[in-house]
N, C-alpha and C positions, 0 to 999 in steps of 0.2 A: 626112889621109885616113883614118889608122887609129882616130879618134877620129869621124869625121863617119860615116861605114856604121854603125857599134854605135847611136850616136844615132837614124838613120832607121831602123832593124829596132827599136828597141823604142817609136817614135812609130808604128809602124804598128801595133805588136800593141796597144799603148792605144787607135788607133784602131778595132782589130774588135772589141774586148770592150765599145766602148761598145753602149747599148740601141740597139734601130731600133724607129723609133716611125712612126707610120702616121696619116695623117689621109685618113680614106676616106667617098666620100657613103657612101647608105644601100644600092644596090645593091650598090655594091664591096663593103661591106661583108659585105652578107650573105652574097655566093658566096664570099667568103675564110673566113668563121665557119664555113659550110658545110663547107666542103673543109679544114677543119683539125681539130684535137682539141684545142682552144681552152678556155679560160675565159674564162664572158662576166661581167663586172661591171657593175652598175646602180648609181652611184655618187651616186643620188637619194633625198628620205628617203622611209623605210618608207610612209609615207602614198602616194605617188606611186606608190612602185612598186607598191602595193596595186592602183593603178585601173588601172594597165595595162603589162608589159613585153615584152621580146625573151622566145623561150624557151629556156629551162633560165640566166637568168639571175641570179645571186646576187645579193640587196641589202649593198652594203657603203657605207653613207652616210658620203661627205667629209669632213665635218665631225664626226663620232661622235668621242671621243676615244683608243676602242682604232681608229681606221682601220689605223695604219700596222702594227699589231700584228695585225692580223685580216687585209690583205695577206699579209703576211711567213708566214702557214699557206699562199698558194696555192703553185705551182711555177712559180718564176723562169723555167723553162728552157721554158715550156710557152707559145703565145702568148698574149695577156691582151686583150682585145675591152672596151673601155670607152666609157661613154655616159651620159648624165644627159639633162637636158630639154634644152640649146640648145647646149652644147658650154664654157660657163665651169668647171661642178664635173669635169666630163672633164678638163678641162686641169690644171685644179691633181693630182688624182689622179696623172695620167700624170707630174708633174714628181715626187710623190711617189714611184710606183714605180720611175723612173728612178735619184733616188737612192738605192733601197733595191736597185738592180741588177737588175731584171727586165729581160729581152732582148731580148722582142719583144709591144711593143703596140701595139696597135690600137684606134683612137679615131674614133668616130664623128662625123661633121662635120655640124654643126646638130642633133644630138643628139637624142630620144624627137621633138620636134615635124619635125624633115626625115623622120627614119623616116618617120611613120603619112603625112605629106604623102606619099613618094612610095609609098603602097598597100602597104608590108610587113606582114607580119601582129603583131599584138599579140595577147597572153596575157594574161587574167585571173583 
């Protein structure tokens, strides 16, 4: 017994320091972004995000090869709102900031094309 309590009290603390990740359509989405002090990432390339994004959000393309370096400038502790065109470069990003330790992200489901489908507004 005195061996099995120390085990369960440091399996729990591993369990709240993992990330919580969020896959939300595009309304949830937006009253959460709304109501936080969030950073939004566009994890689409340059080109794309040129023709149309969410606003105030950063282009930081997937695939770039400083990504995981140009992540690791936002703040971990602060939530992270991510999105690309249909939800695939979202999801790889999201596994990326995971293992870089961010806390709490939020991920857009069906990505830039569910957005403007359900009437949110775009920034160009």
């Amino acid at each position: 017994m005195k061996t099995i309590l120390p085990a369960i009290i440091m399996l729990l603390g591993l369990l709240t320091c993992q990330a919580q990740h969020k896959l939300l359509p595009p309304v949830k989405f937006a009253r959460e972004m709304a109501a936080s002090k969030g950073q939004v990432i566009d994890v689409r390339t340059p080109k794309e995000y040129k023709a149309g994004r969410i606003a105030y959000a950063v282009n930081l393309h997937v695939y770039d090869k400083d990504f995981e370096q140009r992540i690791n400038k936002l703040d971990k502790n602060k939530p992270v709102y991510v999105y690309c065109k249909v939800g695939g470069r979202s999801a790889e990003a999201v596994a990326i900031m995971k293992a870089n330790n961010f806390k709490n992200i939020v991920e857009l489901e069906g990505g830039m094309d569910a957005w403007t489908e359900a009437g949110q507004p775009v920034q160009k």
